[in-house]
TORMI-91387 format. One record per residue (C-alpha): chain; residue in one letter; x, y, z; residue number from 1. Coordinates in nm, 4 decimals. Example, Ala and Ser with C-alpha at 12.3 -4.5 7.8 and 13.67 -1.06 7.14 Angstrom:
REM residues 2
@chain A&resn a&xx 1.2300&yy -0.4500&zz 0.7800&resi 1 .
@chain A&resn s&xx 1.3670&yy -0.1060&zz 0.7140&resi 2 .
This chain:
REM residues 264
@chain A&resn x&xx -1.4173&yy 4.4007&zz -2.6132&resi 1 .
@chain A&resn x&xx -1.1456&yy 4.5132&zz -2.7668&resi 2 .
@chain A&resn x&xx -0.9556&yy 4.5762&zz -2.4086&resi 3 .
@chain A&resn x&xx -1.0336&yy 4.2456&zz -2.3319&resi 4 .
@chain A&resn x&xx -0.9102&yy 4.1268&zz -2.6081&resi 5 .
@chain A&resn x&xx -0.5407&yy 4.2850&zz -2.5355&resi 6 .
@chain A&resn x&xx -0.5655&yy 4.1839&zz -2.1955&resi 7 .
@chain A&resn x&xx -0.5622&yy 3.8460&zz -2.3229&resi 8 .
@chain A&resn x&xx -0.2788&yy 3.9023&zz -2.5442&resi 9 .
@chain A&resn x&xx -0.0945&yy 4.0807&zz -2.2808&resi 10 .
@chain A&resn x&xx -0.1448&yy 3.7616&zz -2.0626&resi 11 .
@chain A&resn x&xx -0.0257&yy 3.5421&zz -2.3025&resi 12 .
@chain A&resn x&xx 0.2860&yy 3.7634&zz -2.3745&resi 13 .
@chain A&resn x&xx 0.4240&yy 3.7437&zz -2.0349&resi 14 .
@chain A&resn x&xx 0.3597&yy 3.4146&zz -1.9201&resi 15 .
@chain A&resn x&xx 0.6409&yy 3.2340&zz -2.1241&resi 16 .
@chain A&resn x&xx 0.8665&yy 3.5507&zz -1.9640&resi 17 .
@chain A&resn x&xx 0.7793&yy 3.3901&zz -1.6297&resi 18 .
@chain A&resn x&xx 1.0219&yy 3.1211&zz -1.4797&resi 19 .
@chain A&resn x&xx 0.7523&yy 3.0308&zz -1.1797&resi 20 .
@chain A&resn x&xx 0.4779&yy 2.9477&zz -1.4504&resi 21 .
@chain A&resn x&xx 0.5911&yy 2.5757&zz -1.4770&resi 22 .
@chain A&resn x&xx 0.7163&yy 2.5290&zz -1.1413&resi 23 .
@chain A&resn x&xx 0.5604&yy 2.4220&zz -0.8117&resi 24 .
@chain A&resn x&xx 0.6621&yy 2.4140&zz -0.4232&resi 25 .
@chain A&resn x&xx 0.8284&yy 2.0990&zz -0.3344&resi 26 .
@chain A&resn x&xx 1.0484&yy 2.1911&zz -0.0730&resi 27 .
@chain A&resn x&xx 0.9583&yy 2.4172&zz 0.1892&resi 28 .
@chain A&resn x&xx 1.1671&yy 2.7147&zz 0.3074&resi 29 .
@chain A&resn x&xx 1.2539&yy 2.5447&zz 0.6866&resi 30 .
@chain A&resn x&xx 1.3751&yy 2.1998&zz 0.5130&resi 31 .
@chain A&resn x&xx 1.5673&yy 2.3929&zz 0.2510&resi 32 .
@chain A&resn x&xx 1.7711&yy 2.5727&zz 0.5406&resi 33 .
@chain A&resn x&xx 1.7971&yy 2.2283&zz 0.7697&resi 34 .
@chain A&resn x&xx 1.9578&yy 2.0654&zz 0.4351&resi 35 .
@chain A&resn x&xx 2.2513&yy 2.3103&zz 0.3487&resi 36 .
@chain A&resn x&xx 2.3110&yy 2.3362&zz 0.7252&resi 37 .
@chain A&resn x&xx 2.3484&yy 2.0329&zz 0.7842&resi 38 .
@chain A&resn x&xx 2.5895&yy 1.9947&zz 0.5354&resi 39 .
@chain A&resn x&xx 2.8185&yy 2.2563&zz 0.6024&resi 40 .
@chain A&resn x&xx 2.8337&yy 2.1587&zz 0.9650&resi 41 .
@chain A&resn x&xx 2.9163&yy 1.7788&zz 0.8438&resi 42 .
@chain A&resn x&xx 3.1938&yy 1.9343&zz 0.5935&resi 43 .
@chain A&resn x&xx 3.3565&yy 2.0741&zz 0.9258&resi 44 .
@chain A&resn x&xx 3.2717&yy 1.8101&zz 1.1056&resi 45 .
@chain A&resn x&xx 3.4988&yy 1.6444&zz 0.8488&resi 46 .
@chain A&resn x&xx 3.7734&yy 1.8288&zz 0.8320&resi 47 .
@chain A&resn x&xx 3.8357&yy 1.8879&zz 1.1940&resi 48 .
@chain A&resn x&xx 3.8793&yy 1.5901&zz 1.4117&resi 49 .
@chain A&resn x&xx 4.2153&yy 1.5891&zz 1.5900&resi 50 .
@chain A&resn x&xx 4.2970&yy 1.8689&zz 1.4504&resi 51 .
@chain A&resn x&xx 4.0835&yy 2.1745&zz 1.5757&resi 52 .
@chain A&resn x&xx 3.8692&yy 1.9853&zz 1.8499&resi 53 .
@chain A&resn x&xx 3.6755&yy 2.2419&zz 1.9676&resi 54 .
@chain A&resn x&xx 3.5793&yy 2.3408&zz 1.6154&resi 55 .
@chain A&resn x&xx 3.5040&yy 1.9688&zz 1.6106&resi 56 .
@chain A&resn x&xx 3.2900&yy 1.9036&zz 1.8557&resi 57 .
@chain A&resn x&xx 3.0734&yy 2.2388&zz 1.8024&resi 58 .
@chain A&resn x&xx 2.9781&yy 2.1282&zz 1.4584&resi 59 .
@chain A&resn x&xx 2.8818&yy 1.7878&zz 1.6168&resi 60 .
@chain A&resn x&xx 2.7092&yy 1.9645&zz 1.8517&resi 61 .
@chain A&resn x&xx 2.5272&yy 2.1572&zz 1.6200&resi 62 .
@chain A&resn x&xx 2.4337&yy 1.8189&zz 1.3823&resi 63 .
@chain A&resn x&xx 2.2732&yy 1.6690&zz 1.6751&resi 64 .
@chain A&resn x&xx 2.0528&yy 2.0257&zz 1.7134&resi 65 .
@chain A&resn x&xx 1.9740&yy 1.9646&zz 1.3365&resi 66 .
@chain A&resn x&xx 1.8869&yy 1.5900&zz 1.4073&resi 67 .
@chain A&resn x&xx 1.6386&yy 1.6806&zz 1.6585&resi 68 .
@chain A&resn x&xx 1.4728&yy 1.9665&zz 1.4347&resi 69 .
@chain A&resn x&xx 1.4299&yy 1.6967&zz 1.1568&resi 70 .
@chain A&resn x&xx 1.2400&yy 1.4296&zz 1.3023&resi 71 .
@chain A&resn x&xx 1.0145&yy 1.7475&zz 1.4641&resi 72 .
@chain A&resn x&xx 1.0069&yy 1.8685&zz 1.0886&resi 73 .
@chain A&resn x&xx 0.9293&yy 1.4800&zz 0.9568&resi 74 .
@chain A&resn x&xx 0.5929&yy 1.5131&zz 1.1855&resi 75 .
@chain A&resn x&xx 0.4714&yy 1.8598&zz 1.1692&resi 76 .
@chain A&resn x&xx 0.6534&yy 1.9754&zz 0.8343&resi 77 .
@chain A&resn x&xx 0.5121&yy 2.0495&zz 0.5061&resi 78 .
@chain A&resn x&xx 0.4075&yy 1.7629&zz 0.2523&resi 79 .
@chain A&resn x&xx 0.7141&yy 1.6693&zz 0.1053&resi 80 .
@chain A&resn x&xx 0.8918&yy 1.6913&zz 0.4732&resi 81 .
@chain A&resn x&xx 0.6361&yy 1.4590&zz 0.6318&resi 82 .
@chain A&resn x&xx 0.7516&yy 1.0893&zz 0.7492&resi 83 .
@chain A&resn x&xx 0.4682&yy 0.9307&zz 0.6466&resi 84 .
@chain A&resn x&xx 0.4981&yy 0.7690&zz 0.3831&resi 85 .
@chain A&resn x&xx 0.8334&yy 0.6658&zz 0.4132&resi 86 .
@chain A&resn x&xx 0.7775&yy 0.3012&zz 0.4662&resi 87 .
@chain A&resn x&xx 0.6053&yy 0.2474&zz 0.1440&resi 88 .
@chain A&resn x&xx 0.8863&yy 0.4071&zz -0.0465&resi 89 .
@chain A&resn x&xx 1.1670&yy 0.2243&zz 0.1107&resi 90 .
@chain A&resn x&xx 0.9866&yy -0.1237&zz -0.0086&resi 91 .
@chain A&resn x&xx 0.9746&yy -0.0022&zz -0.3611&resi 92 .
@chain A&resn x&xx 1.3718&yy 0.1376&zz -0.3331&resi 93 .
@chain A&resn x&xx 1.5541&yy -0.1820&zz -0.4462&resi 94 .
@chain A&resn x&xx 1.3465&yy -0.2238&zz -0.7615&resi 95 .
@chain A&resn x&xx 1.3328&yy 0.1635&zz -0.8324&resi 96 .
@chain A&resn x&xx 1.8001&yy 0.2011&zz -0.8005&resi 97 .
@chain A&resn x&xx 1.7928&yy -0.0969&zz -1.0592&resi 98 .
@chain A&resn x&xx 1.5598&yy 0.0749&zz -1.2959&resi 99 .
@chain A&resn x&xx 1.7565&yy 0.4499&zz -1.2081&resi 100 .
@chain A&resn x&xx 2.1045&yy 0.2642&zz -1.2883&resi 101 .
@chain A&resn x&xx 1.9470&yy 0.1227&zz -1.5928&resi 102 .
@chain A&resn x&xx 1.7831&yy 0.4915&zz -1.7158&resi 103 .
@chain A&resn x&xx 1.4622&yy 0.4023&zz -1.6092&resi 104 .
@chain A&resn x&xx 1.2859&yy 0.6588&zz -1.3270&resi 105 .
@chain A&resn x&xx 0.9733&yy 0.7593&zz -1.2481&resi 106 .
@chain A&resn x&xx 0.8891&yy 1.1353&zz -1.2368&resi 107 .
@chain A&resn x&xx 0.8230&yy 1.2010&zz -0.8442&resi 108 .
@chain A&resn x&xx 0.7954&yy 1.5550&zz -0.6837&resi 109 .
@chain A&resn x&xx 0.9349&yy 1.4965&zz -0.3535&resi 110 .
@chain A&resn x&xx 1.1704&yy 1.2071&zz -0.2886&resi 111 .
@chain A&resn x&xx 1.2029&yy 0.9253&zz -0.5455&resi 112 .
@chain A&resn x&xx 1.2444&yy 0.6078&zz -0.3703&resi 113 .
@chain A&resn x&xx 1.5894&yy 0.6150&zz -0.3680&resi 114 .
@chain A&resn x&xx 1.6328&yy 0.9375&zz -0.2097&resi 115 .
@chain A&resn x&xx 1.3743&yy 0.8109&zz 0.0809&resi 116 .
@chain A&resn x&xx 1.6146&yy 0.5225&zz 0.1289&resi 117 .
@chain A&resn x&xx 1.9426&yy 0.7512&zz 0.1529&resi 118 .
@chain A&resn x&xx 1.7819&yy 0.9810&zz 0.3916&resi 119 .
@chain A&resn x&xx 1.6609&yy 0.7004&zz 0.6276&resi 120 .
@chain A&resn x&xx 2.0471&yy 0.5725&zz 0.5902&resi 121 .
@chain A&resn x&xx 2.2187&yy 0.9352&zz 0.6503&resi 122 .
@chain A&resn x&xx 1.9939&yy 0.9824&zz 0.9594&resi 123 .
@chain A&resn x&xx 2.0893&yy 0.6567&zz 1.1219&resi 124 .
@chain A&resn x&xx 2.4284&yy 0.7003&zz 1.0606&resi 125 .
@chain A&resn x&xx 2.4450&yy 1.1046&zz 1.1903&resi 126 .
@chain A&resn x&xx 2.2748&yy 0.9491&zz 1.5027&resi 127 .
@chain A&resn x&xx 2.5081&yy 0.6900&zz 1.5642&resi 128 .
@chain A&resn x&xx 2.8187&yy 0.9099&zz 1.4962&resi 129 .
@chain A&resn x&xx 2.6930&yy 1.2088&zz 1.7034&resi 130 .
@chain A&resn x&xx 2.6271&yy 1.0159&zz 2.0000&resi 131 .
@chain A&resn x&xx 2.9365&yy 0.7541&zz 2.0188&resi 132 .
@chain A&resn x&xx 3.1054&yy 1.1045&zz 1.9488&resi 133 .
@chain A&resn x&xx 2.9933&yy 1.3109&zz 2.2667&resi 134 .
@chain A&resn x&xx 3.0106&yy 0.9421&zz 2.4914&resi 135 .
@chain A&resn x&xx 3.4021&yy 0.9709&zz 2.3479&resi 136 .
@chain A&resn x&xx 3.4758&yy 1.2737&zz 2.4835&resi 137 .
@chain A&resn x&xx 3.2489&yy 1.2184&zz 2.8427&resi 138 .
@chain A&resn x&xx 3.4414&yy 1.0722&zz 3.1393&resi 139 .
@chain A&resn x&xx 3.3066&yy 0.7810&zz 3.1690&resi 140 .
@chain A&resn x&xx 3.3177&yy 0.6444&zz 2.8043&resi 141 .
@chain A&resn x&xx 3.6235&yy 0.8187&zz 2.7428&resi 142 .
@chain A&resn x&xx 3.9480&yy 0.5793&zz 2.5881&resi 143 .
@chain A&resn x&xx 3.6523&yy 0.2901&zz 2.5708&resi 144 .
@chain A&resn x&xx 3.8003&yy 0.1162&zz 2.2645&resi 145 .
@chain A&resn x&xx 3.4001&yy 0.0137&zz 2.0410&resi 146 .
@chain A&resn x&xx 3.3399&yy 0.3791&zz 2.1434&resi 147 .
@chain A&resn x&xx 3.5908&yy 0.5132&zz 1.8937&resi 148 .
@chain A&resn x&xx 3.5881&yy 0.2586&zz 1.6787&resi 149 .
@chain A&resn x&xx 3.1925&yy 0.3248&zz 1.6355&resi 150 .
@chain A&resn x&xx 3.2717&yy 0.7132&zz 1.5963&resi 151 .
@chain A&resn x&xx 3.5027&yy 0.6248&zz 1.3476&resi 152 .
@chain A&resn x&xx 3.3174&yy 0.4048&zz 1.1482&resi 153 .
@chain A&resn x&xx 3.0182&yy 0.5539&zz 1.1443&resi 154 .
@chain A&resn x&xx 3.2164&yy 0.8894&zz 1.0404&resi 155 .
@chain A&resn x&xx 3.3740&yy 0.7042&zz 0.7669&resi 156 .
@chain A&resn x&xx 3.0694&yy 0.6152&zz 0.6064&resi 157 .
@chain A&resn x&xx 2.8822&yy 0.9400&zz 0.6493&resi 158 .
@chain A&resn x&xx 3.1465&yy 1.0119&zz 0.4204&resi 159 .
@chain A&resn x&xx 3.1447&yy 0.7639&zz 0.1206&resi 160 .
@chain A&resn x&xx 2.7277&yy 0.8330&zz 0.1842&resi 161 .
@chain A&resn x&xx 2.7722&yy 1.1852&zz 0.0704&resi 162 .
@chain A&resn x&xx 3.0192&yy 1.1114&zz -0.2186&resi 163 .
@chain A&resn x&xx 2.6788&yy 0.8443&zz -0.3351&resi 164 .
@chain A&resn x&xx 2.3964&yy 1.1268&zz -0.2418&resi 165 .
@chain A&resn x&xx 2.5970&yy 1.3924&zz -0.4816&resi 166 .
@chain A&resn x&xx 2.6937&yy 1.1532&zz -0.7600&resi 167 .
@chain A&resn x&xx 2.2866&yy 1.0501&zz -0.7276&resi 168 .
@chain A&resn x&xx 2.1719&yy 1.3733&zz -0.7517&resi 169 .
@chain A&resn x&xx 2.3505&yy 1.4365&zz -1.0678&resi 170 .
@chain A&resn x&xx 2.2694&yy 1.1244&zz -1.2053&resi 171 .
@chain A&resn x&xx 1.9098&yy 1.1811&zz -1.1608&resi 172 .
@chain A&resn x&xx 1.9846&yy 1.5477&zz -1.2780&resi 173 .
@chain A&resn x&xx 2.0660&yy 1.3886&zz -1.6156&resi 174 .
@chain A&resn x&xx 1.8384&yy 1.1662&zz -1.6393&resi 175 .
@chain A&resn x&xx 1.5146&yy 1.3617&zz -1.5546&resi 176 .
@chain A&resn x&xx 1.6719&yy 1.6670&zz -1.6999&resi 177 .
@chain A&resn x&xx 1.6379&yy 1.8929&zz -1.4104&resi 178 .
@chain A&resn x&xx 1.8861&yy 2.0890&zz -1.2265&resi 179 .
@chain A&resn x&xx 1.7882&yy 1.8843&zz -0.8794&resi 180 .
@chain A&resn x&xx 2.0825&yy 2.1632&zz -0.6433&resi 181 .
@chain A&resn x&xx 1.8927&yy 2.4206&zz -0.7862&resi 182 .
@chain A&resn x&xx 1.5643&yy 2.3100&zz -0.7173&resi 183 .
@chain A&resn x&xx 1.6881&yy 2.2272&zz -0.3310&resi 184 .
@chain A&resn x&xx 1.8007&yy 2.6345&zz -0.3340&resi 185 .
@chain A&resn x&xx 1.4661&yy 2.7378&zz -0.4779&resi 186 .
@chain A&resn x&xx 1.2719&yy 2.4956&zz -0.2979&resi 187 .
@chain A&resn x&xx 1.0630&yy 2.4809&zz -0.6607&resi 188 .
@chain A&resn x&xx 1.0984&yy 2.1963&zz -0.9207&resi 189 .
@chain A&resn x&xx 0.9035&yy 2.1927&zz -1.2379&resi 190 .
@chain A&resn x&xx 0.5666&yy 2.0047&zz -1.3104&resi 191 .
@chain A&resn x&xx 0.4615&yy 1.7085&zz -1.5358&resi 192 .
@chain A&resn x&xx 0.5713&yy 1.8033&zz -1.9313&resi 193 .
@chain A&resn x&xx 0.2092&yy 1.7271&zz -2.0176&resi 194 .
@chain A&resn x&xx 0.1260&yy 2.0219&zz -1.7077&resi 195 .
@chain A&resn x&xx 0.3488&yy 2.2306&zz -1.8488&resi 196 .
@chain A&resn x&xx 0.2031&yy 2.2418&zz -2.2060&resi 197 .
@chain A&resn x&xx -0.0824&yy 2.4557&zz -2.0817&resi 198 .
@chain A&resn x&xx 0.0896&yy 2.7323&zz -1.8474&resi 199 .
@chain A&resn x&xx -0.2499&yy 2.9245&zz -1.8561&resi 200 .
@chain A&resn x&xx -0.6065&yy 2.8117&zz -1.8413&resi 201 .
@chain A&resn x&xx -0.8480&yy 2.9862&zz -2.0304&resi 202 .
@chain A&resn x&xx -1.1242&yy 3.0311&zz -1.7485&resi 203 .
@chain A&resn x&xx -1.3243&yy 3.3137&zz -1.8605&resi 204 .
@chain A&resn x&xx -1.5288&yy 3.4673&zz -1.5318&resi 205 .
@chain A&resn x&xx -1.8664&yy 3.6017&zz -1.6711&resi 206 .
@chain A&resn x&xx -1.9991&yy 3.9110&zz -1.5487&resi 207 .
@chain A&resn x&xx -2.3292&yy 4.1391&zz -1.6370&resi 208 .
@chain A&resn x&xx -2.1415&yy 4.3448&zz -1.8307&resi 209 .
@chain A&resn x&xx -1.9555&yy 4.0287&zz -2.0457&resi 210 .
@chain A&resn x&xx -1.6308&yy 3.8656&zz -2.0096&resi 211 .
@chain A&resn x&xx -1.3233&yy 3.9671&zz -1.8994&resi 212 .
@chain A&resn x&xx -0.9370&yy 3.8275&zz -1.9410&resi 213 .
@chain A&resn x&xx -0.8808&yy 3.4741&zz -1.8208&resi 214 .
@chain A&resn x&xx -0.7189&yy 3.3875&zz -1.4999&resi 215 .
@chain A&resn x&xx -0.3858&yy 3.2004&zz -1.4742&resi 216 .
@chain A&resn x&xx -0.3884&yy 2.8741&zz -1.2837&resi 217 .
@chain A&resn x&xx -0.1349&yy 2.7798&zz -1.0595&resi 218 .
@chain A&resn x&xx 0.1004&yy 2.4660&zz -1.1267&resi 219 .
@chain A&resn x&xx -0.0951&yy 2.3131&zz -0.8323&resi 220 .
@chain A&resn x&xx -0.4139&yy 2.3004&zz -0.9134&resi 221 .
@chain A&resn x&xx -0.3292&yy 2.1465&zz -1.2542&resi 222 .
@chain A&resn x&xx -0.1516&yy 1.8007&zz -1.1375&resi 223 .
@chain A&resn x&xx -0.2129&yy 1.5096&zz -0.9339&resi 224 .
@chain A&resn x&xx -0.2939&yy 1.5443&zz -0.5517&resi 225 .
@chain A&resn x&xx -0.1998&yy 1.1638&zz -0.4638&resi 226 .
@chain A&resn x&xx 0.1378&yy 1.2166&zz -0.2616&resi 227 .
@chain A&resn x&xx 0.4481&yy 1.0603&zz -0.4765&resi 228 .
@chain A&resn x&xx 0.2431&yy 0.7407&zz -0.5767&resi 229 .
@chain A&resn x&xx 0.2102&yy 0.6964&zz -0.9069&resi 230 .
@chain A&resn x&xx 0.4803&yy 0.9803&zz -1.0404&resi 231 .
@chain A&resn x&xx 0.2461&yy 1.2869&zz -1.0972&resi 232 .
@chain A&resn x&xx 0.0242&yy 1.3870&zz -1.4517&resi 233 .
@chain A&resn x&xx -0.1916&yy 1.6563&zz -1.5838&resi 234 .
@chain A&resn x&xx -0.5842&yy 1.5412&zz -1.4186&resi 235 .
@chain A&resn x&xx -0.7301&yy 1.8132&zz -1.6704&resi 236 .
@chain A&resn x&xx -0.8044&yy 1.7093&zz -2.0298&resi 237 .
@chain A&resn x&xx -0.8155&yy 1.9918&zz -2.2803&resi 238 .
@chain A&resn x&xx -1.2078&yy 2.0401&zz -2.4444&resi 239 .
@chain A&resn x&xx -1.2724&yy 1.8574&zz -2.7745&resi 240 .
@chain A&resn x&xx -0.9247&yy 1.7114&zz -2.7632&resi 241 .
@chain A&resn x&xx -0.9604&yy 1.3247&zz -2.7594&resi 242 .
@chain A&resn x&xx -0.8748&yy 1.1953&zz -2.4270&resi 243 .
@chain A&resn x&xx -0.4984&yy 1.0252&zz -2.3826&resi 244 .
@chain A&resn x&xx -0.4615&yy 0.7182&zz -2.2018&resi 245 .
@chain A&resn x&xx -0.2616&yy 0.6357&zz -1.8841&resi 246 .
@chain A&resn x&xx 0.0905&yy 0.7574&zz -1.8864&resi 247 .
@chain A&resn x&xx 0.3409&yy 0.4766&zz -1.9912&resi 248 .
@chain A&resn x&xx 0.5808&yy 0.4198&zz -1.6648&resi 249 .
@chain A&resn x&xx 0.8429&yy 0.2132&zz -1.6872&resi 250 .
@chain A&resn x&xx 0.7960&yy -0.1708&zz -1.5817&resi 251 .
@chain A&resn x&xx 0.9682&yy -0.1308&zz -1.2039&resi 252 .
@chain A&resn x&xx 0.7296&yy 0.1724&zz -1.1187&resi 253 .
@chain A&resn x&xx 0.4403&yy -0.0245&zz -1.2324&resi 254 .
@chain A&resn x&xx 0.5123&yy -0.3326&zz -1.0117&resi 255 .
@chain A&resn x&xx 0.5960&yy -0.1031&zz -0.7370&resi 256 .
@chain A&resn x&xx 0.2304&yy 0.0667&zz -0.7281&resi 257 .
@chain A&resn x&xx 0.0718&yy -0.2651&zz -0.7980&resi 258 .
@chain A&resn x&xx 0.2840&yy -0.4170&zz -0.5242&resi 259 .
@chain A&resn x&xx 0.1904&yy -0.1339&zz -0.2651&resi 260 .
@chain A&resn x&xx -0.1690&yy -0.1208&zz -0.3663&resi 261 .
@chain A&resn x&xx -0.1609&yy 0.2500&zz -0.5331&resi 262 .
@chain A&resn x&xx -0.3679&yy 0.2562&zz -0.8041&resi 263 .
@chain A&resn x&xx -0.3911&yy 0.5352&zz -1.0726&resi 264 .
């Protein structure tokens, strides 16, 4: 008993020492790599044009390799990669970027509304830059006046797109209180406060000879497994504790889920 008994302190020791404890897997390891490529190649991309044209048209090259590995990824990809819900998210996206400018967000895992709306945007625009790029430099299309002007255009607001996406991020970074670049290195962003009040639960595994230490629980099996819809909570009240209600979300979240049917 009384080994047990350190075990259990030894457990509860260390867990506060561990910096995975109140974080789960949001972005997988293949997205996290497509991301940062993609925008170093759009940085040279960038910097390049008429100027170092080879240079140029490799890193176009290489954005329309990136393109196609996406929309593979959007389809076969890991949750928060997936396509599949993007539709619902991009009807809730005007009502959810009045509530972000106004300090109001919902707590989401993957990508907020907003974020489902800028990558839907970005990839359009990459498209149509990539291609009216390589039918500028083909024979055929080459000197053809809407080509360039497309290119250019298209180019131009890839640009002011990005300068949006980064002042975003750290808006939302603020607001949520969450280092958002970090969590696109990592690939890990922290749960629910209310998940993270608990790192470890007590689950004590009987055995013939009595009990032994309890086993920690992941972050995952601790929140929500809807996808996105309604931002995520703790789904495991603590024993004897008098159950809370619903989580208060602000009043654009809640006419968003009642608006696409998503019910807590």
């Amino acid at each position: 008993m009384r080994d047990a008994g350190q075990a259990r302190r030894n457990v509860s020791s260390e867990t506060p020492a561990n910096s995975r404890s109140d974080t789960v897997a949001v972005w997988d390891f293949p997205l996290r790599v497509w991301h940062w490529a993609l925008a170093a190649f759009v940085l040279v991309a960038c910097v390049t044009p008429n100027t170092f044209d080879p240079l140029h048209r490799l890193a176009g090259y290489a954005v329309i390799g990136l393109l196609a590995f996406r929309l593979i990824w959007g389809l076969i990809g890991g949750r928060h990669s997936l396509f599949a819900r993007i539709s619902l998210k991009l009807r809730a996206a005007p009502r959810y970027i009045v509530g972000m400018l106004r300090g109001e967000t919902g707590r989401y895992l993957g990508l907020n509304p907003a974020g489902a709306a800028m990558l839907v945007v970005m990839l359009g625009l990459l498209i149509v830059s990539t291609i009216s790029g390589v039918m500028q430099v083909s024979v055929r299309f080459f000197g053809v006046g809407w080509i360039e002007q497309t290119h250019a255009l298209s180019s131009n607001a890839i640009i002011a797109l990005i300068a949006v996406h980064v002042l975003g991020t750290l808006w939302m970074s603020v607001l949520q209180r969450e280092n958002l670049v970090r969590a696109m290195f990592t690939g890990r962003k922290r749960v629910p406060g209310s998940a993270r009040a608990a790192p470890v639960d007590p689950r004590v595994v009987a055995s013939a000879n009595g009990s032994r230490e309890p086993e920690p629980v992941a972050p995952e099996e601790r929140i929500s497994v809807v996808p996105d819809f309604p931002p995520l909570r703790a789904d495991t009240p603590v024993v004897g504790a008098r159950p809370a209600g619903p989580a208060r979300m602000p009043r654009s979240l809640s006419i968003h889920d009642k608006r696409l049917g998503v019910s807590r």
